[in-house]
N, CA and C of each residue as an Amber inpcrd file, in Angstrom:
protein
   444
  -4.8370000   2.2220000 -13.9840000  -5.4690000   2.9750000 -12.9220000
  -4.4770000   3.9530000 -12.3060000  -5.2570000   5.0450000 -11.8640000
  -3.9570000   5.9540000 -11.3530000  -4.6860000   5.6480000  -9.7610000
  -3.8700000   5.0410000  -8.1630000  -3.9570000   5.2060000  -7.5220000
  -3.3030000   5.9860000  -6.0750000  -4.1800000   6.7880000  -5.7070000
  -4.0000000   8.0100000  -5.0830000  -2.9010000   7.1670000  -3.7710000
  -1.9030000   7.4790000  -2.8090000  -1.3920000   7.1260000  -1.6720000
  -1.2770000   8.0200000  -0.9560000  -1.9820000   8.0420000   0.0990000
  -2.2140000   8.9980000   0.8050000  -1.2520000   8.9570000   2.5530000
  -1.1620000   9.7790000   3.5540000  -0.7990000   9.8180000   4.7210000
  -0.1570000  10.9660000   4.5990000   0.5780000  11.3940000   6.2950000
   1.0230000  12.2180000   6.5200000   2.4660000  12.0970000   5.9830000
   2.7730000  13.8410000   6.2510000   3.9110000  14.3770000   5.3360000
   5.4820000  14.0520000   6.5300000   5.1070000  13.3860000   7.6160000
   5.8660000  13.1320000   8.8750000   5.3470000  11.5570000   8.9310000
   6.3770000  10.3920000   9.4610000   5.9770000   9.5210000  10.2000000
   7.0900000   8.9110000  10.0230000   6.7480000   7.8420000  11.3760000
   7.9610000   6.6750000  11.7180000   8.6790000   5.6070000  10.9180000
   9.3190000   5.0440000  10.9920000   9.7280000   3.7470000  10.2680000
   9.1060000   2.8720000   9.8890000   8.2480000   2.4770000  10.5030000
   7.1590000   1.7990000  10.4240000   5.9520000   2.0460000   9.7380000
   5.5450000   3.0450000   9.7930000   4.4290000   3.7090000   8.7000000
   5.4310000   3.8170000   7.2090000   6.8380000   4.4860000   7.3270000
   7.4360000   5.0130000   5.6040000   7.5550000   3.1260000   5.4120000
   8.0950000   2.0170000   6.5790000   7.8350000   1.2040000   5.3930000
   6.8520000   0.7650000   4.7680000   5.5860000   0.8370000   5.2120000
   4.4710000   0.4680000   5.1360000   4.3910000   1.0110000   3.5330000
   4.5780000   2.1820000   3.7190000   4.0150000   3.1950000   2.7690000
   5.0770000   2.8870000   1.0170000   6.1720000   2.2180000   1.5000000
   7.5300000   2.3680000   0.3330000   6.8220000   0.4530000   0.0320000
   5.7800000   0.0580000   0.7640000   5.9040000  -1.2120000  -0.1730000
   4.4270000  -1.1730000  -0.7410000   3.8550000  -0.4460000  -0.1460000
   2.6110000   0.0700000  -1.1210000   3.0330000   0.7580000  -2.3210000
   4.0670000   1.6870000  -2.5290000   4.1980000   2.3010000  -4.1090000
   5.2610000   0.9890000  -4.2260000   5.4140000   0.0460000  -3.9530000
   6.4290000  -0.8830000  -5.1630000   5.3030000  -1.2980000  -5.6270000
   4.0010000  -2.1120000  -4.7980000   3.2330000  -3.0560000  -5.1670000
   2.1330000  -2.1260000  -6.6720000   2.1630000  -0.9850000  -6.1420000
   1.0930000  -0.0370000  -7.0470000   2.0080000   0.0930000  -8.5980000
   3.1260000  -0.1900000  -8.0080000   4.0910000   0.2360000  -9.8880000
   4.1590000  -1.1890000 -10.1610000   4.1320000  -2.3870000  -9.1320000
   4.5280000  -3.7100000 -10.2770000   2.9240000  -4.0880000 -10.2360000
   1.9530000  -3.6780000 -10.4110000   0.8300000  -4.0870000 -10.5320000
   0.5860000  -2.9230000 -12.1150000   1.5270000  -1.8330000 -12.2820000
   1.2380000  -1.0910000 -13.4980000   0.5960000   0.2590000 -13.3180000
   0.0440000   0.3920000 -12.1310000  -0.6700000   1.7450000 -11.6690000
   0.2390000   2.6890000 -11.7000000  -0.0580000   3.7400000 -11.8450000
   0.3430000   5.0190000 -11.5030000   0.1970000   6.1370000 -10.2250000
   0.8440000   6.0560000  -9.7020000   0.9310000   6.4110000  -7.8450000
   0.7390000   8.0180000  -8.2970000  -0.1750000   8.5180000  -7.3440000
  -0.7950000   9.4210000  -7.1850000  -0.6100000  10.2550000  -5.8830000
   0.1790000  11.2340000  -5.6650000   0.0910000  11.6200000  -3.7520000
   0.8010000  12.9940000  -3.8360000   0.8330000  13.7130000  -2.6030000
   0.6370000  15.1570000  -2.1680000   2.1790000  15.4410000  -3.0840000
   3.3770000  14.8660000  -2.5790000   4.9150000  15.1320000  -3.0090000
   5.3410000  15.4180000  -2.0540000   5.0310000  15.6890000  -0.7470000
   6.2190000  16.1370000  -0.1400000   6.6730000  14.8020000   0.6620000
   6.9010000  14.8710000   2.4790000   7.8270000  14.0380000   2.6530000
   7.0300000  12.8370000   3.4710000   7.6460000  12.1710000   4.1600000
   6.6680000  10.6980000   5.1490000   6.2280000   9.8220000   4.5460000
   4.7000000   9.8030000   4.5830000   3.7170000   8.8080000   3.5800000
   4.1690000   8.6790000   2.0160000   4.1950000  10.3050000   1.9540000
   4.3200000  10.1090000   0.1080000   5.8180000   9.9740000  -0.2690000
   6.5750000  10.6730000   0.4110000   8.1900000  10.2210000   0.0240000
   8.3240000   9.2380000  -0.4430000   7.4190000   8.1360000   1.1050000
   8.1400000   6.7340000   0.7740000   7.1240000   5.5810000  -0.1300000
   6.0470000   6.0480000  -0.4150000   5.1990000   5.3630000  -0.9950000
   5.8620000   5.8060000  -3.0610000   6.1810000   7.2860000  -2.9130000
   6.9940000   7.4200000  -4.4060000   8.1650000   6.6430000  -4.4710000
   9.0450000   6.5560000  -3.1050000  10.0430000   5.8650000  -3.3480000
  10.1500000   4.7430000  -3.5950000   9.1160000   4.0030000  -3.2330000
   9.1810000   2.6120000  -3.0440000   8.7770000   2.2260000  -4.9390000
   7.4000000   3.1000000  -5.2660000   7.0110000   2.8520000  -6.4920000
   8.4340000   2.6660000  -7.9050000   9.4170000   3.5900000  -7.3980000
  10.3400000   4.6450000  -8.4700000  11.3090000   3.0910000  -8.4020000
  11.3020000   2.7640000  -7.2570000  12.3840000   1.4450000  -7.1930000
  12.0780000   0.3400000  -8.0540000  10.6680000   0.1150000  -8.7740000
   9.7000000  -0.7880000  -9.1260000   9.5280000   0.0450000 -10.5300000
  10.4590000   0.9320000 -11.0540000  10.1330000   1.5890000 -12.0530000
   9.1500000   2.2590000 -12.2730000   8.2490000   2.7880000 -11.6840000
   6.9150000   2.9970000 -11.8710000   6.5370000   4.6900000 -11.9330000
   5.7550000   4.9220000 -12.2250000   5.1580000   6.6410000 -12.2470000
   4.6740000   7.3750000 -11.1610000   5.1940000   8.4430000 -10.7360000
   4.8820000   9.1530000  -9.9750000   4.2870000  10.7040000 -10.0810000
   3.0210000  10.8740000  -9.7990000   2.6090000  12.4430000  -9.6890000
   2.0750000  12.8650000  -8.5670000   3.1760000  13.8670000  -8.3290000
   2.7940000  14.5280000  -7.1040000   2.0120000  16.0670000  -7.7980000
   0.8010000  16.0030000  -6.6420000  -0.3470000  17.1810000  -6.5630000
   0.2930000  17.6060000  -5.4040000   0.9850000  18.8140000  -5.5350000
   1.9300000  19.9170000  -4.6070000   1.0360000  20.8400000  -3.6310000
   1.1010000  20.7280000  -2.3100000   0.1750000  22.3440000  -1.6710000
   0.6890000  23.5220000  -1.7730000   1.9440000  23.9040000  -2.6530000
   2.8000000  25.0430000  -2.8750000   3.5910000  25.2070000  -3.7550000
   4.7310000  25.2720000  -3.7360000   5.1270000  25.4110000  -5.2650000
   6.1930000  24.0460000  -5.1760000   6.5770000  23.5950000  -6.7530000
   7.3520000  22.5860000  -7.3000000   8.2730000  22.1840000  -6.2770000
   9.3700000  23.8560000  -6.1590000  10.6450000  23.0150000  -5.2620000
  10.5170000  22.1650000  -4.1970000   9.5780000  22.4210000  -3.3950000
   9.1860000  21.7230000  -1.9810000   8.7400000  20.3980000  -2.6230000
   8.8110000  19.7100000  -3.8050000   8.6150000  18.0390000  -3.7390000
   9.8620000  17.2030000  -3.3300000   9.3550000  16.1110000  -2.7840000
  10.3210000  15.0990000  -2.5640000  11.0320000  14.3680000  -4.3890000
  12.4030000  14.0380000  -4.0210000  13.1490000  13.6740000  -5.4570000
  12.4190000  12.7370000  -6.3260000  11.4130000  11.8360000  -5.8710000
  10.8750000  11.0170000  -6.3540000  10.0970000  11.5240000  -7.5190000
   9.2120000  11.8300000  -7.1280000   8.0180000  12.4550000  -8.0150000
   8.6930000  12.8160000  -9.6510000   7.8320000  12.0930000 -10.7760000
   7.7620000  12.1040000 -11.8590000   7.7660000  13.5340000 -12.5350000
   6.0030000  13.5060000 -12.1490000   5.2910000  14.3860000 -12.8090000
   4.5980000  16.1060000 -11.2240000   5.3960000  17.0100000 -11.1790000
   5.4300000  18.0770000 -10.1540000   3.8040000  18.6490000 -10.3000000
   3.0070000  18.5830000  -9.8500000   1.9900000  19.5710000 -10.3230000
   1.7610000  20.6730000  -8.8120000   2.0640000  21.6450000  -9.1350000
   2.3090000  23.1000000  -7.9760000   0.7040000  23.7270000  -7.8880000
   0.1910000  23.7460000  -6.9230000  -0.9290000  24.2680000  -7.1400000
  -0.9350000  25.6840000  -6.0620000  -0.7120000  25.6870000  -5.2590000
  -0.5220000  26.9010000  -4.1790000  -1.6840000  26.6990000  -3.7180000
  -2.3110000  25.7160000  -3.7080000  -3.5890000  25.8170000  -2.9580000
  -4.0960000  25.4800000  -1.6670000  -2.7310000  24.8630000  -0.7950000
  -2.3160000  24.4010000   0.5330000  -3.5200000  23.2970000   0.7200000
  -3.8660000  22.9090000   1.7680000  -4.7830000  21.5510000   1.6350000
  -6.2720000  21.5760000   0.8260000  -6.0280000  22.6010000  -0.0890000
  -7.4270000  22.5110000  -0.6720000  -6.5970000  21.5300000  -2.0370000
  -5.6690000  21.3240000  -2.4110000  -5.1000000  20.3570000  -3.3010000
  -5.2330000  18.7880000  -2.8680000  -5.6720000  18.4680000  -1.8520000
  -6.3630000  17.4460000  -1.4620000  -7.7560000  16.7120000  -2.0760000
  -8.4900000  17.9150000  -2.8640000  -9.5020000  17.1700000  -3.6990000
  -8.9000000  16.9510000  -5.1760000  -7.9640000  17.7530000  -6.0440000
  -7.2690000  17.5510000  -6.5920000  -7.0020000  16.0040000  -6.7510000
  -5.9070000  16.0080000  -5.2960000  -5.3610000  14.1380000  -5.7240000
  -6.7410000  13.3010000  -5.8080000  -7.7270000  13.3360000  -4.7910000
  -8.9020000  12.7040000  -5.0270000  -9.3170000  12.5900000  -6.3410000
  -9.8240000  13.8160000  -6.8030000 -10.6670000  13.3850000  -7.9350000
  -9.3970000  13.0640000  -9.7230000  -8.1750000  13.1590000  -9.0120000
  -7.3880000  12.7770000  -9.9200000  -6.8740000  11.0960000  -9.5340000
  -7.2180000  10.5330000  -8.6330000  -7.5130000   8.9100000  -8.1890000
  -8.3260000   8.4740000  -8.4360000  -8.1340000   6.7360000  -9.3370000
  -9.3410000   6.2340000  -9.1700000  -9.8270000   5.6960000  -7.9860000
  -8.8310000   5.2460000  -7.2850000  -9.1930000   4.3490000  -5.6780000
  -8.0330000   4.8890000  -4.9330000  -7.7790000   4.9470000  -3.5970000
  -6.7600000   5.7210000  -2.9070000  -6.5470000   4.6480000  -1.8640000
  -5.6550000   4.2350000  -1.1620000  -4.8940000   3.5620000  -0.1940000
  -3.8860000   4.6300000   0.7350000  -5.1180000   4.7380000   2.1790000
  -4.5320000   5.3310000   3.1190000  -3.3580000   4.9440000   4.1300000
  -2.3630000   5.4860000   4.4050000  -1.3740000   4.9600000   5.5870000
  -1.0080000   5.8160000   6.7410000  -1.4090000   5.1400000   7.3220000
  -1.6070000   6.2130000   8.5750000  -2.3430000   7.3820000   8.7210000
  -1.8000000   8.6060000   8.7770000  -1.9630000   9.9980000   8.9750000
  -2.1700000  10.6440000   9.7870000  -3.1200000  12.0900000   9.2560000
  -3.5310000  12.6840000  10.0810000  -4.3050000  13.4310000   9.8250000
  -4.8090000  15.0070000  10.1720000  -6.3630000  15.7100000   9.8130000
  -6.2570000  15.7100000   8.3210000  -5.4010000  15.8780000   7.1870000
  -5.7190000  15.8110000   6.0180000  -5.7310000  14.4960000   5.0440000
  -5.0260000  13.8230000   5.9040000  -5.4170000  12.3670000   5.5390000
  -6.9030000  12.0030000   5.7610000  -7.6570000  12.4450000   6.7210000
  -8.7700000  12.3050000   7.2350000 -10.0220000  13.0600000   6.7360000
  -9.6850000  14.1160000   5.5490000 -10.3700000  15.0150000   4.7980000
 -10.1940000  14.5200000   3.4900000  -9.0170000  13.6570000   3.0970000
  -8.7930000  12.8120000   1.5430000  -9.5730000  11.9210000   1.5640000
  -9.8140000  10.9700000   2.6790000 -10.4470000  10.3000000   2.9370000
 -11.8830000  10.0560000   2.5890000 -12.5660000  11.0690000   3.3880000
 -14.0960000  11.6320000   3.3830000 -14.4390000  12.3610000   1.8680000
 -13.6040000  13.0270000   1.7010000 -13.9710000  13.2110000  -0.2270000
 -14.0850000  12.3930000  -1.1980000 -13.0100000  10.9420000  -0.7300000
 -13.0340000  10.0480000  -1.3630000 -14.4180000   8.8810000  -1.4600000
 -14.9280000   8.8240000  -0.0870000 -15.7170000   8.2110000  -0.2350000
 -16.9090000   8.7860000  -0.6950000 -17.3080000  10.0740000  -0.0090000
 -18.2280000  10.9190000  -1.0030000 -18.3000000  11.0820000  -2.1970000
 -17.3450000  11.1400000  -2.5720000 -17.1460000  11.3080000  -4.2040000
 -17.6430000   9.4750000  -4.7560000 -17.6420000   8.3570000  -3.7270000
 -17.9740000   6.6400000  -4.4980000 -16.4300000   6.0520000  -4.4270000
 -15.6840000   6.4400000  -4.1660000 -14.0590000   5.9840000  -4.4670000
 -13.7960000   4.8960000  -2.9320000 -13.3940000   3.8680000  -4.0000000
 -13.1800000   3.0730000  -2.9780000 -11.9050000   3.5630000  -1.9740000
 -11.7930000   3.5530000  -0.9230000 -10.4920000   3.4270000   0.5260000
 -10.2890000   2.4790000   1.0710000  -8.9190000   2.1200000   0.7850000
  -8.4250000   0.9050000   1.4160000  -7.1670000   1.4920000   2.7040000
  -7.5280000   1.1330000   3.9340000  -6.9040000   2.1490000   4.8430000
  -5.8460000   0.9050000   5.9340000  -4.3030000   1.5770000   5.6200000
  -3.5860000   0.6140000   7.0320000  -3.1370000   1.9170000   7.9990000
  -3.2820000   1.1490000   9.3270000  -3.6220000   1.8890000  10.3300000
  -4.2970000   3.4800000  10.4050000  -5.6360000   3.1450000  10.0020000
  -6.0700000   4.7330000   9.7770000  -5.7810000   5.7090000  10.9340000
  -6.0500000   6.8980000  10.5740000  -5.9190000   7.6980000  12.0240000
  -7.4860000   7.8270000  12.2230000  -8.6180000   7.4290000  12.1310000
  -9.8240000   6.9320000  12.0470000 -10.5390000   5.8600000  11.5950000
 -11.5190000   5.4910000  11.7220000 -12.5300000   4.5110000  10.9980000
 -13.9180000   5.4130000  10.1950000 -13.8810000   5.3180000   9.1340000
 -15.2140000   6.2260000   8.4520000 -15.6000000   4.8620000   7.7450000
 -17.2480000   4.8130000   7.7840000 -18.2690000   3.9990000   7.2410000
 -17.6640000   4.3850000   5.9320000 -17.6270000   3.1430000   5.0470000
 -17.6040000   2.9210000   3.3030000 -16.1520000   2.5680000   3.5790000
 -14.8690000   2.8960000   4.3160000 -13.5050000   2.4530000   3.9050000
 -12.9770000   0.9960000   4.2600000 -12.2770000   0.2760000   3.8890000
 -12.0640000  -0.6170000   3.7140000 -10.6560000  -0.8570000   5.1860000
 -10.6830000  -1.4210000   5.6630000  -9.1830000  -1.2660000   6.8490000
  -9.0080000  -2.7040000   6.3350000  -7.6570000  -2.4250000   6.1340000
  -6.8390000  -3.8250000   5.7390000  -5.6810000  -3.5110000   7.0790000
  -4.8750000  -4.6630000   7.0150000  -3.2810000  -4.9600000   7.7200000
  -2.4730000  -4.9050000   6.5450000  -2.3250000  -5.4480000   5.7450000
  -0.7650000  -4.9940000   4.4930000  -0.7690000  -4.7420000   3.8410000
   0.0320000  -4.0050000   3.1400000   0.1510000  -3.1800000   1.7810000
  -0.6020000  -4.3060000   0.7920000  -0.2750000  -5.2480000   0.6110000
  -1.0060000  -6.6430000  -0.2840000  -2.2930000  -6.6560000  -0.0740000
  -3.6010000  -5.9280000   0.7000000  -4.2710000  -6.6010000   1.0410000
  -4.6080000  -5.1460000   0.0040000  -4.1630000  -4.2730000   0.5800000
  -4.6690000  -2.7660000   0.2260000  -4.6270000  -2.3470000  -1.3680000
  -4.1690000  -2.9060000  -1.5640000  -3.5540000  -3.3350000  -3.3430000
  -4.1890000  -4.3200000  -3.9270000  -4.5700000  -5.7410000  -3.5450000
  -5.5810000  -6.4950000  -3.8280000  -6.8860000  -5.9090000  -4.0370000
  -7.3300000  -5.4190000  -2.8080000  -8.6030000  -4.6470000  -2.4850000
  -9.1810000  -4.0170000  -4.0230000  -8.4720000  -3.0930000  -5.0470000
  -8.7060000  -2.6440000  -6.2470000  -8.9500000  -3.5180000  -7.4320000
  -8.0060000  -4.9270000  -6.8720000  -7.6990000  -5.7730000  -8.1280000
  -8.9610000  -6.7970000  -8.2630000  -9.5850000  -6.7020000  -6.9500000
 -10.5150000  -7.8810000  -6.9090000 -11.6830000  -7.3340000  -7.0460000
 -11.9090000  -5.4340000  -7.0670000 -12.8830000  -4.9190000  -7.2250000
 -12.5770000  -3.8580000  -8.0890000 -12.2710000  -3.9370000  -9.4540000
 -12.1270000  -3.0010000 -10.3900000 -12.2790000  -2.0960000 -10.5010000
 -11.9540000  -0.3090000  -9.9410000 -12.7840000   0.2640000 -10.0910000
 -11.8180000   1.2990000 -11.3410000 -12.7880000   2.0230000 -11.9890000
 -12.6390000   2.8770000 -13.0710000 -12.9940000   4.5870000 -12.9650000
């Protein structure tokens, strides 16, 4: 499964760890971490994965250089938050952390589109997403409901 990790490109200690033990759990479960590339949520959700050996593709809002070191696979789109449906419809299921207004637009595509959301501390509640407390729960959430 390739799963999307989503949040903002800024946040605290507490959200990047959140976010760096969601990409370990997504690479030792075998997935392939999916997220914007630049820094905060996705930094540490690539970083955490890359520590766990695992794959990383970042869907870029501008060009290559601006990714964080992590990222595998660079994909540059120049398309600034319209590369947000991009990671969507290039996820099978997405696990939100934290965020903010474009976390909150990945979100809503995701579920429109049928894609399951498994969300820790959302910066909202939207009908269809799933709110868990730990990276384990948010990562389970896929394993106990298969999606393809």
């Amino acid at each position: 499964m390739q799963i999307g990790v989503i949040g903002a490109g800024e946040c605290d200690e507490e959200i990047y760890r959140i976010a760096y033990r969601v990409g370990e759990l997504v690479a030792e479960k075998g997935h392939v971490l999916v997220n914007g590339g630049l820094g905060g949520v996705m930094e540490a959700s690539a970083r955490g994965a890359k520590s766990k050996g695992g794959l990383v593709v970042a869907i870029l809002p501008r060009k290559k250089d601006l990714c964080n070191e992590f990222a595998d696979i660079r994909i540059a789109t120049d398309m600034g938050h319209a590369r947000n449906i991009i990671i969507v419809h290039s996820s099978d299921a997405l696990i939100s952390v934290g965020g903010g207004y474009g976390t909150i637009s990945e979100i809503a595509i995701a579920l429109k589109e049928g894609k399951k959301v498994a969300s820790i501390e959302p910066p909202v509640v939207v009908k269809g997403m799933k709110v868990v407390e730990t990276p384990e729960e948010a990562v389970d959430y896929y394993i106990s409901s298969s999606v393809r």
